[in-house]
N, CA, C, O and CB atoms as a CASP TS submission, in Angstrom:
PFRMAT TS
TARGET T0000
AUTHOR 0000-0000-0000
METHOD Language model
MODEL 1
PARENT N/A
ATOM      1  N   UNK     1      47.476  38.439  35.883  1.00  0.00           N
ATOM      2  CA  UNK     1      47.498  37.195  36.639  1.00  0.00           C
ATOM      3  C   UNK     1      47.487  36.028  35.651  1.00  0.00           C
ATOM      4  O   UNK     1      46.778  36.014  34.644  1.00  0.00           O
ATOM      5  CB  UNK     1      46.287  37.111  37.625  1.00  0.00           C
ATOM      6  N   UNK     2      48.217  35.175  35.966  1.00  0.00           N
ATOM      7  CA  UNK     2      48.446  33.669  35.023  1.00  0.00           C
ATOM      8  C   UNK     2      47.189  32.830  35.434  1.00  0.00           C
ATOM      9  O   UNK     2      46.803  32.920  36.599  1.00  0.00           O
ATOM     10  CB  UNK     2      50.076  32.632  35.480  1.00  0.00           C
ATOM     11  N   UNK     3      46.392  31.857  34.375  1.00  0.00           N
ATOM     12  CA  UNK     3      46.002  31.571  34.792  1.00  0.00           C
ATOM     13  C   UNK     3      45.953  30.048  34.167  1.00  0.00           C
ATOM     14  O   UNK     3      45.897  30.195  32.946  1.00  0.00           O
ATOM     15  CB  UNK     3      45.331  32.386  35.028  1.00  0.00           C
ATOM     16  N   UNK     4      45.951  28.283  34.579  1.00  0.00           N
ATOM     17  CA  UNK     4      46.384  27.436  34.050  1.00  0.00           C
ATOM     18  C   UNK     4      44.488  26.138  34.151  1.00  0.00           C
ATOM     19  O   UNK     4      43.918  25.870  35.209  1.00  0.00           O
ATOM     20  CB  UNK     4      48.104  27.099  34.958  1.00  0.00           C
ATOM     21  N   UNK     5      44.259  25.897  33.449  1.00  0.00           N
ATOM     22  CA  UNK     5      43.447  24.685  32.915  1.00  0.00           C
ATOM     23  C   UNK     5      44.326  23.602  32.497  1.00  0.00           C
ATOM     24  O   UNK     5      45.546  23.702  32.374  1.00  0.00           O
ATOM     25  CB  UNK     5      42.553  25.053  31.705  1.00  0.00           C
ATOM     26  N   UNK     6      43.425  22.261  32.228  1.00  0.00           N
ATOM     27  CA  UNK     6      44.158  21.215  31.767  1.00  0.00           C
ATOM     28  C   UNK     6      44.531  21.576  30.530  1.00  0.00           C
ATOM     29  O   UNK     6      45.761  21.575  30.481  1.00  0.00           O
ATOM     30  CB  UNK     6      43.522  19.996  31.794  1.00  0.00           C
ATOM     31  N   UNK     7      43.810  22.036  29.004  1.00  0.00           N
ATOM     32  CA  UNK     7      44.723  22.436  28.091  1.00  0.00           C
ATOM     33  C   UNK     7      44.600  23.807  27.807  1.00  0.00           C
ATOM     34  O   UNK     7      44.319  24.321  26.725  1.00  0.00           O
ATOM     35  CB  UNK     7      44.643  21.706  26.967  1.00  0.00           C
ATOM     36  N   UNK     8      44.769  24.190  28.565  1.00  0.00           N
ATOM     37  CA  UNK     8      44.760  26.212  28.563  1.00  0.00           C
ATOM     38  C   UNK     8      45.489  26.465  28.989  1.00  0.00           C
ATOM     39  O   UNK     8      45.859  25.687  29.868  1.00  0.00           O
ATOM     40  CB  UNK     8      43.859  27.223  29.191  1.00  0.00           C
ATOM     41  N   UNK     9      46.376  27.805  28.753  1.00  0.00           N
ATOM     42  CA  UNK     9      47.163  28.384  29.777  1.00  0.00           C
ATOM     43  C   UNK     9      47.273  30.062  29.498  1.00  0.00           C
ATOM     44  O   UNK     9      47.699  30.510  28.433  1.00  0.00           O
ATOM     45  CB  UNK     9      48.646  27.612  29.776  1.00  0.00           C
ATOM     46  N   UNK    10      46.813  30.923  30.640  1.00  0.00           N
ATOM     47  CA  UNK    10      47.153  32.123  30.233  1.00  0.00           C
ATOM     48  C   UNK    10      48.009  33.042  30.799  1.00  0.00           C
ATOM     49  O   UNK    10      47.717  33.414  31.936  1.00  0.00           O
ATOM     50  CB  UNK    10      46.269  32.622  30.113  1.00  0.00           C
ATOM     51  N   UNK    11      49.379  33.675  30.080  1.00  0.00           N
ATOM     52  CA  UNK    11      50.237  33.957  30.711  1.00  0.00           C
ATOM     53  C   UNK    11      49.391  36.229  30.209  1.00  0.00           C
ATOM     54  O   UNK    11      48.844  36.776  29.251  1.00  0.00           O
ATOM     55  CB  UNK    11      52.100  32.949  30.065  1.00  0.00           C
ATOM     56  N   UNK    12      49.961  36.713  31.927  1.00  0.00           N
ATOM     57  CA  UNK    12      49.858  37.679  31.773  1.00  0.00           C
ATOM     58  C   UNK    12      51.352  38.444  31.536  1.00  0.00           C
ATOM     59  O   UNK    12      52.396  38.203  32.142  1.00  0.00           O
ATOM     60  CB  UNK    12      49.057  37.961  32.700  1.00  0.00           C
ATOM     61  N   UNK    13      51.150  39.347  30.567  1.00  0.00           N
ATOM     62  CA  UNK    13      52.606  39.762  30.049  1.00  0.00           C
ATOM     63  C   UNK    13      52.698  41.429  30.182  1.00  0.00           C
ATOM     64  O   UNK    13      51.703  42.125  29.980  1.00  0.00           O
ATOM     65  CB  UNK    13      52.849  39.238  28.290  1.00  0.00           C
ATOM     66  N   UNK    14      53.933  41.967  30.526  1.00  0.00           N
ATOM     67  CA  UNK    14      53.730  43.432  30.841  1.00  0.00           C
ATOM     68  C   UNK    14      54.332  44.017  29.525  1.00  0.00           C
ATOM     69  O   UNK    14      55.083  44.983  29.396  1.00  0.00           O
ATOM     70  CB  UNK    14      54.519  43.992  32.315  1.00  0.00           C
ATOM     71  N   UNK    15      53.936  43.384  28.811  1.00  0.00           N
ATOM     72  CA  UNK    15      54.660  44.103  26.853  1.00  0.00           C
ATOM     73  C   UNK    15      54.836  43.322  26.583  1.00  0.00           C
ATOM     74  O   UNK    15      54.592  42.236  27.109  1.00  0.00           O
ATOM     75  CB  UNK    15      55.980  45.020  26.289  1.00  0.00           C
ATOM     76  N   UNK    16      55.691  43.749  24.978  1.00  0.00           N
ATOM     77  CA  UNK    16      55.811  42.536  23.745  1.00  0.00           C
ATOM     78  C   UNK    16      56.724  42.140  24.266  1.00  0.00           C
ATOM     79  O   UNK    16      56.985  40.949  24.102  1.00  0.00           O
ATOM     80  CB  UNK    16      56.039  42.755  22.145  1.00  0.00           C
ATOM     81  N   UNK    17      57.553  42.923  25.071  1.00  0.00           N
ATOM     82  CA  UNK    17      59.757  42.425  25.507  1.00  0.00           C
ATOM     83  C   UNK    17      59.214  41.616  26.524  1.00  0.00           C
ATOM     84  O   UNK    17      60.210  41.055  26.983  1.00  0.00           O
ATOM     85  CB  UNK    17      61.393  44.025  26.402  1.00  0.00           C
ATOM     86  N   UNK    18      58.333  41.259  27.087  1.00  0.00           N
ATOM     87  CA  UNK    18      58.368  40.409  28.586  1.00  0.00           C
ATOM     88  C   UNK    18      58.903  38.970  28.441  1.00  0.00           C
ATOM     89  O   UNK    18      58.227  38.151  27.818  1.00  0.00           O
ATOM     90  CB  UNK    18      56.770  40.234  29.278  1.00  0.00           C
ATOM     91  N   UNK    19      60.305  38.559  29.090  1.00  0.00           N
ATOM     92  CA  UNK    19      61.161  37.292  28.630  1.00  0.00           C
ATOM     93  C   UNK    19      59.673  36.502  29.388  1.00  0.00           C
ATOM     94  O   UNK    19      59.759  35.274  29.414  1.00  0.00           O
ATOM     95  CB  UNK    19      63.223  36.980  29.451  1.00  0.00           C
ATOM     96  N   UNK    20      59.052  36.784  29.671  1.00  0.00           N
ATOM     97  CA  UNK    20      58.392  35.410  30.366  1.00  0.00           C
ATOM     98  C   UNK    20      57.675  34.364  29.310  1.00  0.00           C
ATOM     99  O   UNK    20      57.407  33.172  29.459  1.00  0.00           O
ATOM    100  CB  UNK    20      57.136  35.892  31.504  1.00  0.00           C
ATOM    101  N   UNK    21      57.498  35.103  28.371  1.00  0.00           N
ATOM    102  CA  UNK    21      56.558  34.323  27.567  1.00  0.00           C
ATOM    103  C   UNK    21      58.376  33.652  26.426  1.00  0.00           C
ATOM    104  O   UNK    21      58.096  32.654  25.761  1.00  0.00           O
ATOM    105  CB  UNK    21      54.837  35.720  26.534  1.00  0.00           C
ATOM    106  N   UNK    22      59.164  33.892  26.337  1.00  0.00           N
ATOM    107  CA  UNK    22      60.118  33.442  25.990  1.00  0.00           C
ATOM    108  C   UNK    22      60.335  32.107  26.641  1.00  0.00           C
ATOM    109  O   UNK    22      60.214  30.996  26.124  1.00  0.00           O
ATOM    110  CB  UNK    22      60.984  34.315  26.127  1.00  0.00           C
ATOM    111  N   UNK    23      60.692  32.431  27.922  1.00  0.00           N
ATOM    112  CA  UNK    23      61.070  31.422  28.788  1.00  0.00           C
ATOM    113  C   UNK    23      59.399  30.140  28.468  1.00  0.00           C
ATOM    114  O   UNK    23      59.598  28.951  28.718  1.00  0.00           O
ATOM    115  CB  UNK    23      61.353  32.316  30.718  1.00  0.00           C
ATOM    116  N   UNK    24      58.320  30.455  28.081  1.00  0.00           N
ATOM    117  CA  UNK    24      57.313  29.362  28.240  1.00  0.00           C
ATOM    118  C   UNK    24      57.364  28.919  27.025  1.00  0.00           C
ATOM    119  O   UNK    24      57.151  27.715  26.886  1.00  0.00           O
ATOM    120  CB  UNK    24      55.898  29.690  28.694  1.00  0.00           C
ATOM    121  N   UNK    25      57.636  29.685  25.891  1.00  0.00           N
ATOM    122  CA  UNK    25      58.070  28.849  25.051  1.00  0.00           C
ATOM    123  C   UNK    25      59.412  27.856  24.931  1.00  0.00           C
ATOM    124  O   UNK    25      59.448  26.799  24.301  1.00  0.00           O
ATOM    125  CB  UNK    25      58.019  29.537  24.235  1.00  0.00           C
ATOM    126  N   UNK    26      60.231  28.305  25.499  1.00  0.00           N
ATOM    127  CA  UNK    26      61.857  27.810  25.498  1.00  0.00           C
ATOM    128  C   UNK    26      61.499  26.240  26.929  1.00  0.00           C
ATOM    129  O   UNK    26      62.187  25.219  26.926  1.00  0.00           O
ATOM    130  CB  UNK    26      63.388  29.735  26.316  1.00  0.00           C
ATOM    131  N   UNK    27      60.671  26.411  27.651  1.00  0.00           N
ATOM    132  CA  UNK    27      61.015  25.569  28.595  1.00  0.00           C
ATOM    133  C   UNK    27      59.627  25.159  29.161  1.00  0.00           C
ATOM    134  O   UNK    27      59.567  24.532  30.219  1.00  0.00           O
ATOM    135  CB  UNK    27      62.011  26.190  29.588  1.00  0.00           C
ATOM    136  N   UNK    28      58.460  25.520  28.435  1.00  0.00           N
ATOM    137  CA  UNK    28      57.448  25.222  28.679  1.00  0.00           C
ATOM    138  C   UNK    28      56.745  25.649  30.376  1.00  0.00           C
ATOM    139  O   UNK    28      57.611  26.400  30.824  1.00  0.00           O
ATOM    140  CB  UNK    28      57.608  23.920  28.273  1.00  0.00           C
ATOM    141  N   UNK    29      55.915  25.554  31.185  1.00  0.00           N
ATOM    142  CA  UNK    29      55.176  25.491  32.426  1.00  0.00           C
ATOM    143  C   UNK    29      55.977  24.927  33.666  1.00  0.00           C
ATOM    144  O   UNK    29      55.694  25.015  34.861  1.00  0.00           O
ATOM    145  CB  UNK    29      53.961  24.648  32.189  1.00  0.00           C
ATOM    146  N   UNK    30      56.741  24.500  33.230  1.00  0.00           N
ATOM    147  CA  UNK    30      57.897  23.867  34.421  1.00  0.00           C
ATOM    148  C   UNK    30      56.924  22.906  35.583  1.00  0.00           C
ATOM    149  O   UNK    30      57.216  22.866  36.778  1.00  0.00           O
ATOM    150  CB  UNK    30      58.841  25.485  35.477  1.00  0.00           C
ATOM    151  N   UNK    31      55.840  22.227  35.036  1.00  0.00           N
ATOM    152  CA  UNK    31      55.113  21.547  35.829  1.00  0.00           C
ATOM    153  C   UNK    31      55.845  20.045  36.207  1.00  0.00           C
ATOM    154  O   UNK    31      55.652  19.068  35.484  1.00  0.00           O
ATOM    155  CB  UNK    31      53.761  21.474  35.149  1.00  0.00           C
ATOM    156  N   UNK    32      56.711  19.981  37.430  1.00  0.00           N
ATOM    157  CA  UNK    32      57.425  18.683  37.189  1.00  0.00           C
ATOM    158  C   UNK    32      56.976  17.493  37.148  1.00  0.00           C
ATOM    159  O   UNK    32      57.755  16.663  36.678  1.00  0.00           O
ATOM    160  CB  UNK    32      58.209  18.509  37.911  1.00  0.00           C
ATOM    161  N   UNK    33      55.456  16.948  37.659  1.00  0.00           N
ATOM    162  CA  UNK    33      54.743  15.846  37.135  1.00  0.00           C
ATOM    163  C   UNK    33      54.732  15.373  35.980  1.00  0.00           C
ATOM    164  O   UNK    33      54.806  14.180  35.684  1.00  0.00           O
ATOM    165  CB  UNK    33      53.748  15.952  37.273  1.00  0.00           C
ATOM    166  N   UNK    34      54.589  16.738  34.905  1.00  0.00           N
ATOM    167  CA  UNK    34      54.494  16.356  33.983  1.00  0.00           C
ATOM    168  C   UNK    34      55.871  16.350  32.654  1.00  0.00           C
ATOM    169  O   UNK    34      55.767  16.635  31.461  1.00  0.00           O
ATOM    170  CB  UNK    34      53.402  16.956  33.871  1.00  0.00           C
ATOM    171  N   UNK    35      56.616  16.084  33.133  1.00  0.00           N
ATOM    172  CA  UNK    35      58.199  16.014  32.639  1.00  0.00           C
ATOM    173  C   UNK    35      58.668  16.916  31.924  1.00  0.00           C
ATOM    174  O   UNK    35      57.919  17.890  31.836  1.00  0.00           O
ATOM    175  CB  UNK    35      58.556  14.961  31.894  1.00  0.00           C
ATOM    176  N   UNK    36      59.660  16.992  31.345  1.00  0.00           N
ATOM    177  CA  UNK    36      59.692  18.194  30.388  1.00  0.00           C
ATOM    178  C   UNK    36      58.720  18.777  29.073  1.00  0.00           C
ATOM    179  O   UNK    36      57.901  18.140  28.410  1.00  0.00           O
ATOM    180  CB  UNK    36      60.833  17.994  29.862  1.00  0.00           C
ATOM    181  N   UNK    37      59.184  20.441  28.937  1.00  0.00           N
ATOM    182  CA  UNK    37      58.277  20.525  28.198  1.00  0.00           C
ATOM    183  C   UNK    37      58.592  21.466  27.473  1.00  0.00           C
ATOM    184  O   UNK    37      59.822  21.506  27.480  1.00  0.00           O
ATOM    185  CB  UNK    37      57.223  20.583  28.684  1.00  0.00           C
ATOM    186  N   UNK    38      57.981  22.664  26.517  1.00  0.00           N
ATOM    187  CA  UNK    38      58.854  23.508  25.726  1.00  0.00           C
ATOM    188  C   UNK    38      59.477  23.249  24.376  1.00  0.00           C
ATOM    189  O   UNK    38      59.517  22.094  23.951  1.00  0.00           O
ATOM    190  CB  UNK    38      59.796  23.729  26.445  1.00  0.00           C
ATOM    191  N   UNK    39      59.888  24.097  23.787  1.00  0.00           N
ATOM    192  CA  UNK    39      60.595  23.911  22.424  1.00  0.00           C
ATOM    193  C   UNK    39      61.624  23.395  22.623  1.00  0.00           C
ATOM    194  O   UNK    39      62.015  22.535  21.834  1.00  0.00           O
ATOM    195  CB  UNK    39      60.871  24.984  21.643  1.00  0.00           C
ATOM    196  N   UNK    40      62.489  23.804  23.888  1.00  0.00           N
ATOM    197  CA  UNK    40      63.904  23.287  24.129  1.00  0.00           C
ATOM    198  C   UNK    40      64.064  21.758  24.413  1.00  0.00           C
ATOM    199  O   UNK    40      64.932  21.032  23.928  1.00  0.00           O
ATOM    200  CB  UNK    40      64.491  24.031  25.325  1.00  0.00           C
ATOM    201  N   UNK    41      63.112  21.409  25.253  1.00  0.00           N
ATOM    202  CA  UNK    41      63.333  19.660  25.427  1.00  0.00           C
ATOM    203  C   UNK    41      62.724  19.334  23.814  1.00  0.00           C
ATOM    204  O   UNK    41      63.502  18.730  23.075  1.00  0.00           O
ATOM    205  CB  UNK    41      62.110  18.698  27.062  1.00  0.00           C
ATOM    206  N   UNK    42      61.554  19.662  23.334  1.00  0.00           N
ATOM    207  CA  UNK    42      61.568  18.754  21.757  1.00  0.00           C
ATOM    208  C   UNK    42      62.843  19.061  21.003  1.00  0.00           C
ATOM    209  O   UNK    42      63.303  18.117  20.361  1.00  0.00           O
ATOM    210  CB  UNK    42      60.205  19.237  20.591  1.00  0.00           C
ATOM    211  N   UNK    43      63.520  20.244  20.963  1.00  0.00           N
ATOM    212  CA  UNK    43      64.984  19.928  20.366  1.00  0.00           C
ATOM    213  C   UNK    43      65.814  19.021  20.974  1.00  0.00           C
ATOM    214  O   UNK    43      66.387  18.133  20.344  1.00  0.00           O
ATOM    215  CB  UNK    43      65.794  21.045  20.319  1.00  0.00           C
ATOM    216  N   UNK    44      65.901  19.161  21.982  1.00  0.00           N
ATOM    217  CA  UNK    44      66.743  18.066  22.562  1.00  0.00           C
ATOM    218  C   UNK    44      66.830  16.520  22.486  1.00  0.00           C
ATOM    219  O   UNK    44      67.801  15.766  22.537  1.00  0.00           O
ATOM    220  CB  UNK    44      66.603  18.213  23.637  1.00  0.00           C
ATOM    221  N   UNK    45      64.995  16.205  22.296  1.00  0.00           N
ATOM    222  CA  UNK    45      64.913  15.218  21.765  1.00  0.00           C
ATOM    223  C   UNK    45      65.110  14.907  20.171  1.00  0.00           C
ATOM    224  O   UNK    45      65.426  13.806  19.720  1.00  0.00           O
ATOM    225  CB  UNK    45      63.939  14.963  22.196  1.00  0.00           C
ATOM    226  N   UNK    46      64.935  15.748  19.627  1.00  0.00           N
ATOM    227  CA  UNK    46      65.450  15.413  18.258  1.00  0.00           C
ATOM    228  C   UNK    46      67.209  15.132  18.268  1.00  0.00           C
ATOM    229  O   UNK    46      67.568  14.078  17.742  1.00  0.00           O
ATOM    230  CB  UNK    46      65.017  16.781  17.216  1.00  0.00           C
ATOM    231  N   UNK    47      67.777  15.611  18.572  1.00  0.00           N
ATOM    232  CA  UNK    47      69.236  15.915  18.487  1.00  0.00           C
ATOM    233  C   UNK    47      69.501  14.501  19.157  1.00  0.00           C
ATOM    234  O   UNK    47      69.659  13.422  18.587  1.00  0.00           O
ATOM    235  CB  UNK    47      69.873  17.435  19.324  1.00  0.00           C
ATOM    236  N   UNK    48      69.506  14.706  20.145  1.00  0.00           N
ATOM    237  CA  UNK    48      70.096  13.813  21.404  1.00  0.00           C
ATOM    238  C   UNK    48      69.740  12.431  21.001  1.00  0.00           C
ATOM    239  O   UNK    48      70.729  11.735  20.768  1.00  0.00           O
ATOM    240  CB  UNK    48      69.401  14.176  22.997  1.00  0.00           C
ATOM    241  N   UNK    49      68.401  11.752  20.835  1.00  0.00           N
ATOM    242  CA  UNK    49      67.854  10.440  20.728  1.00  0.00           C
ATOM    243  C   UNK    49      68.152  10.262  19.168  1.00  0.00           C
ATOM    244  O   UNK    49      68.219   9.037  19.068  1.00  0.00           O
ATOM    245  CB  UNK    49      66.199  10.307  21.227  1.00  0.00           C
ATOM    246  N   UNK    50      68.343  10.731  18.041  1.00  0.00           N
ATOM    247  CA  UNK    50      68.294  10.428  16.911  1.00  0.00           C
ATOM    248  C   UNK    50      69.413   8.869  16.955  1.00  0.00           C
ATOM    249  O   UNK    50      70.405   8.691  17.663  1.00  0.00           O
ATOM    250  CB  UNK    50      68.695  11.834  16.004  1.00  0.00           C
ATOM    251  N   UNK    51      68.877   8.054  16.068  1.00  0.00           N
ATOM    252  CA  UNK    51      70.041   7.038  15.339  1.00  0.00           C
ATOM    253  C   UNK    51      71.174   7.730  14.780  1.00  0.00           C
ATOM    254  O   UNK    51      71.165   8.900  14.400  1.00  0.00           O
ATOM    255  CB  UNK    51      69.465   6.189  14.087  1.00  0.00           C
ATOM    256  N   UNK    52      71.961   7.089  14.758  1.00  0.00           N
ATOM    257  CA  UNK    52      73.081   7.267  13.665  1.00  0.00           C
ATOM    258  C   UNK    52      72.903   7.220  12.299  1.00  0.00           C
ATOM    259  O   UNK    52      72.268   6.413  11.620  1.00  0.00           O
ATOM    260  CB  UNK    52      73.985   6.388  13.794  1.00  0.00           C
ATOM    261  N   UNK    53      73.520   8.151  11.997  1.00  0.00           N
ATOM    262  CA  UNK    53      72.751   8.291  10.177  1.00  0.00           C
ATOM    263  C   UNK    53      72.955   6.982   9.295  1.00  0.00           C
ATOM    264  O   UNK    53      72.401   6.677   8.239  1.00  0.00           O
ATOM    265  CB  UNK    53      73.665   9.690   9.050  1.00  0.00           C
ATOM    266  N   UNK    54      74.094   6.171  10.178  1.00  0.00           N
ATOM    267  CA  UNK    54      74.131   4.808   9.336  1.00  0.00           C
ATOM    268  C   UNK    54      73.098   3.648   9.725  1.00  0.00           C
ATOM    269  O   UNK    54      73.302   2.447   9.544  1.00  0.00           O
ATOM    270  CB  UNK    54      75.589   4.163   9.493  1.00  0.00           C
ATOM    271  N   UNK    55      72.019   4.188  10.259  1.00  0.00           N
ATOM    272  CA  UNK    55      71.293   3.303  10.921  1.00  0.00           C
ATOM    273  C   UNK    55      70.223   2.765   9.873  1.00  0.00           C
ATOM    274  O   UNK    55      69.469   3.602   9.377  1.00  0.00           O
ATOM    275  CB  UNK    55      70.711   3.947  12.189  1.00  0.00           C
ATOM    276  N   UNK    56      70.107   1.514   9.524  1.00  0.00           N
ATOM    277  CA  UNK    56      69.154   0.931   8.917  1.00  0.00           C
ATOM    278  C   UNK    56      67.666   1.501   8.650  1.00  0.00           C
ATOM    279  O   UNK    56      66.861   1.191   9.529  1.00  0.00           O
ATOM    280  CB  UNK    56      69.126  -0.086   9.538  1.00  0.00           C
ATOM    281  N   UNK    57      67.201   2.224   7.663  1.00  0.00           N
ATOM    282  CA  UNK    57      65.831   2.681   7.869  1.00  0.00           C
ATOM    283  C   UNK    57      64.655   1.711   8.422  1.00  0.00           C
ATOM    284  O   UNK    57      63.638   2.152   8.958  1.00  0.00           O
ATOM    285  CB  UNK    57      65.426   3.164   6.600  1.00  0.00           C
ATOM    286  N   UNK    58      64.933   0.279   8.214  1.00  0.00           N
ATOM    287  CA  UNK    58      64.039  -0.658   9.237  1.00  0.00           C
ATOM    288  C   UNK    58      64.433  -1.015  11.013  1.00  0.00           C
ATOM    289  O   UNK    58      63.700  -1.684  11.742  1.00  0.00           O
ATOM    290  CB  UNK    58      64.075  -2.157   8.456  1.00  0.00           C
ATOM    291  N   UNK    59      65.953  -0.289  11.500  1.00  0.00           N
ATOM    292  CA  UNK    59      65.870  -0.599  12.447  1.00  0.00           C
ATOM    293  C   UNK    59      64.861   0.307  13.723  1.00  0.00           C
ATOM    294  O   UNK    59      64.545   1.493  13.633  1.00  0.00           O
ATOM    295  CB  UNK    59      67.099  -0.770  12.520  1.00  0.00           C
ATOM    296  N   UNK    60      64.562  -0.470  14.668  1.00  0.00           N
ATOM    297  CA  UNK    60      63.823  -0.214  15.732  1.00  0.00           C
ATOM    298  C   UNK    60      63.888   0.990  16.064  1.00  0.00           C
ATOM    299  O   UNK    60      62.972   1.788  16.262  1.00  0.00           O
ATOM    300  CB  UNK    60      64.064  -0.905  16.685  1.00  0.00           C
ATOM    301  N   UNK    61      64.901   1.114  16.122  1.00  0.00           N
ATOM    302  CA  UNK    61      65.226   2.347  16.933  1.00  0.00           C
ATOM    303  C   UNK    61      65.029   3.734  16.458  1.00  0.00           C
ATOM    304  O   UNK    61      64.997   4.713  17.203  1.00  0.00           O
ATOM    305  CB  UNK    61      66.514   2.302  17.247  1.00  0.00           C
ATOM    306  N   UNK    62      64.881   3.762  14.998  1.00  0.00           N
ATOM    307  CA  UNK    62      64.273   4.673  14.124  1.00  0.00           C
ATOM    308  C   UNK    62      62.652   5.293  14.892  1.00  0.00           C
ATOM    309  O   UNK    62      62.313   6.458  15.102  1.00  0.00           O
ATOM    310  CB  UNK    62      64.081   3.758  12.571  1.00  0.00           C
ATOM    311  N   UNK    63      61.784   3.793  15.215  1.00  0.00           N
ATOM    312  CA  UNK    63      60.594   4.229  15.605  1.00  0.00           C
ATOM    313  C   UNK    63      60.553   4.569  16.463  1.00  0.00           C
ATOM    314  O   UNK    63      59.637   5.335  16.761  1.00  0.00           O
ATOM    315  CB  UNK    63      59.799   3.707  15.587  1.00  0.00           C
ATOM    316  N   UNK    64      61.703   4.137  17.552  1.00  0.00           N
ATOM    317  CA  UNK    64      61.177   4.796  19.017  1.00  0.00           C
ATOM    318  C   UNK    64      61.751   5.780  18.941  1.00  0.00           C
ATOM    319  O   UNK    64      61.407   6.407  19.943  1.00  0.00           O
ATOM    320  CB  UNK    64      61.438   4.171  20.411  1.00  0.00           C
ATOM    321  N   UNK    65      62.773   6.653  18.114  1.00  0.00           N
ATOM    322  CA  UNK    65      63.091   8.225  17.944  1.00  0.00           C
ATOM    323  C   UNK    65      61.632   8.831  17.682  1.00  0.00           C
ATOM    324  O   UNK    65      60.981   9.567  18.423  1.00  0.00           O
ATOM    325  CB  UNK    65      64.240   8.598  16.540  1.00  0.00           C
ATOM    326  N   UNK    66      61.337   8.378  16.569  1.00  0.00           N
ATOM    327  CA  UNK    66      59.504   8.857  16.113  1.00  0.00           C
ATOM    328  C   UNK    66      58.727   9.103  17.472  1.00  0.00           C
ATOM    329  O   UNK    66      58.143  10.162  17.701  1.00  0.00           O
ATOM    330  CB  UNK    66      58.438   7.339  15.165  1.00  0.00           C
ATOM    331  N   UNK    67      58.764   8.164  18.249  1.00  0.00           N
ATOM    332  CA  UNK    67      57.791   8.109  18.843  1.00  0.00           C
ATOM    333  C   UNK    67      57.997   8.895  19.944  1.00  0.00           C
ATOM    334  O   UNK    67      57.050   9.426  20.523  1.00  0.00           O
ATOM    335  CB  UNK    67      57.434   6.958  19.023  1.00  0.00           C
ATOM    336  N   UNK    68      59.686   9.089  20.466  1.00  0.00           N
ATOM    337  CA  UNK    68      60.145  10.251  21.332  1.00  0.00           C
ATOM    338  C   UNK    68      59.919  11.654  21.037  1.00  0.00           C
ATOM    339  O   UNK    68      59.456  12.482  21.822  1.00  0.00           O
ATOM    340  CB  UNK    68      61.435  10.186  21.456  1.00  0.00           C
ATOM    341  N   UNK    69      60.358  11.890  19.608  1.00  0.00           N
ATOM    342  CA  UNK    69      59.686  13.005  19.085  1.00  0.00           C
ATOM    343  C   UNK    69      58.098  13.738  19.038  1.00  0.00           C
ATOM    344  O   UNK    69      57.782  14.912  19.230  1.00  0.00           O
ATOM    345  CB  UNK    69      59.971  12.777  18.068  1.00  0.00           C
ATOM    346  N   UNK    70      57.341  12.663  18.736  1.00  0.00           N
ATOM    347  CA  UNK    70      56.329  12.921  18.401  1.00  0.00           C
ATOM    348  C   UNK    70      55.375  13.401  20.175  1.00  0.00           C
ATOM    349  O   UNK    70      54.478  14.242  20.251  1.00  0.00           O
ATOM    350  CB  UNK    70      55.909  11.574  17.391  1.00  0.00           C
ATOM    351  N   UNK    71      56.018  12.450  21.548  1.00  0.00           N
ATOM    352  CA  UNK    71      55.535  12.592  22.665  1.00  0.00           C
ATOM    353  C   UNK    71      56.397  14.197  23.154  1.00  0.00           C
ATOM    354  O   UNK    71      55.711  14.867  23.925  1.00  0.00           O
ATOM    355  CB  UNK    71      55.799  11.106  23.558  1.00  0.00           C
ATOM    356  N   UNK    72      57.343  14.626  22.897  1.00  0.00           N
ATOM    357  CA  UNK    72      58.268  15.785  22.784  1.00  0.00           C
ATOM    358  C   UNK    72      56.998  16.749  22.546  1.00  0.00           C
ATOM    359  O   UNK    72      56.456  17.535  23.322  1.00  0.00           O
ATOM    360  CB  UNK    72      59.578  15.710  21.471  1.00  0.00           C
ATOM    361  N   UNK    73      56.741  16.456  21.353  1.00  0.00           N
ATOM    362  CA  UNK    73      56.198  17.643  20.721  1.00  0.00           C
ATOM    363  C   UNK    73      54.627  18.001  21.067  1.00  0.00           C
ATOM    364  O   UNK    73      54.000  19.031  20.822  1.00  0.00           O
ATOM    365  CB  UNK    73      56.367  17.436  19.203  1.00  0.00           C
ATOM    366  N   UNK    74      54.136  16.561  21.847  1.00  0.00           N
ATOM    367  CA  UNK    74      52.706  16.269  22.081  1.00  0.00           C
ATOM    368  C   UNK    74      52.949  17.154  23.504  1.00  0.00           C
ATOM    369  O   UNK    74      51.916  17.804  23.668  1.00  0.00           O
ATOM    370  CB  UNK    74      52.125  14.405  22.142  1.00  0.00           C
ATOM    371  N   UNK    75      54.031  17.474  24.740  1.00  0.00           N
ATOM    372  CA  UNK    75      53.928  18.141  25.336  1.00  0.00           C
ATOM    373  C   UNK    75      54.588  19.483  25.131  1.00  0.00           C
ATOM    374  O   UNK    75      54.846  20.013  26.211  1.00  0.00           O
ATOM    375  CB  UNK    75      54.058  17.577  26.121  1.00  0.00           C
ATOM    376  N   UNK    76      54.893  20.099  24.221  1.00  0.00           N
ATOM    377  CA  UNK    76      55.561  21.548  23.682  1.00  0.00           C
ATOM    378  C   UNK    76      54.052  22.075  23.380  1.00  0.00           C
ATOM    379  O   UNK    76      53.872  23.202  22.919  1.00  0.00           O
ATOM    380  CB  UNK    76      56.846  21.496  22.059  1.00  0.00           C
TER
END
């Protein structure tokens, strides 16, 4: 039986092959309140939101990639 706390979560698994624990890493709890989650959305945010490599290391937009990343990874 699964069982979920605010920062706990315990997945019951029927072996090492059980995709379920794949899928919670790949896509996280699928809790939709709490927006995406998983390894797959923090890649996505890396990829997707990055600047352009010609982008000024002082422009803005550098930090709010940081800061997309860093909230990415704060829910993975």
């Amino acid at each position: 039986e699964n069982w979920c706390g605010d920062d706990l979560f315990a997945l019951a698994l029927k072996g090492e092959q059980d995709l379920k624990f794949e899928r919670l890493v790949l896509d996280g709890l699928g809790r939709g309140e709490q927006g995406p989650q998983g390894y797959r959305h923090y890649l996505n945010v890396l990829a997707a939101e990055r600047p352009a490599d010609d982008s000024a290391l002082d422009d803005a937009r550098w930090t709010r990639w940081a800061r997309s990343v860093l909230s990415a990874f704060d829910a993975f």
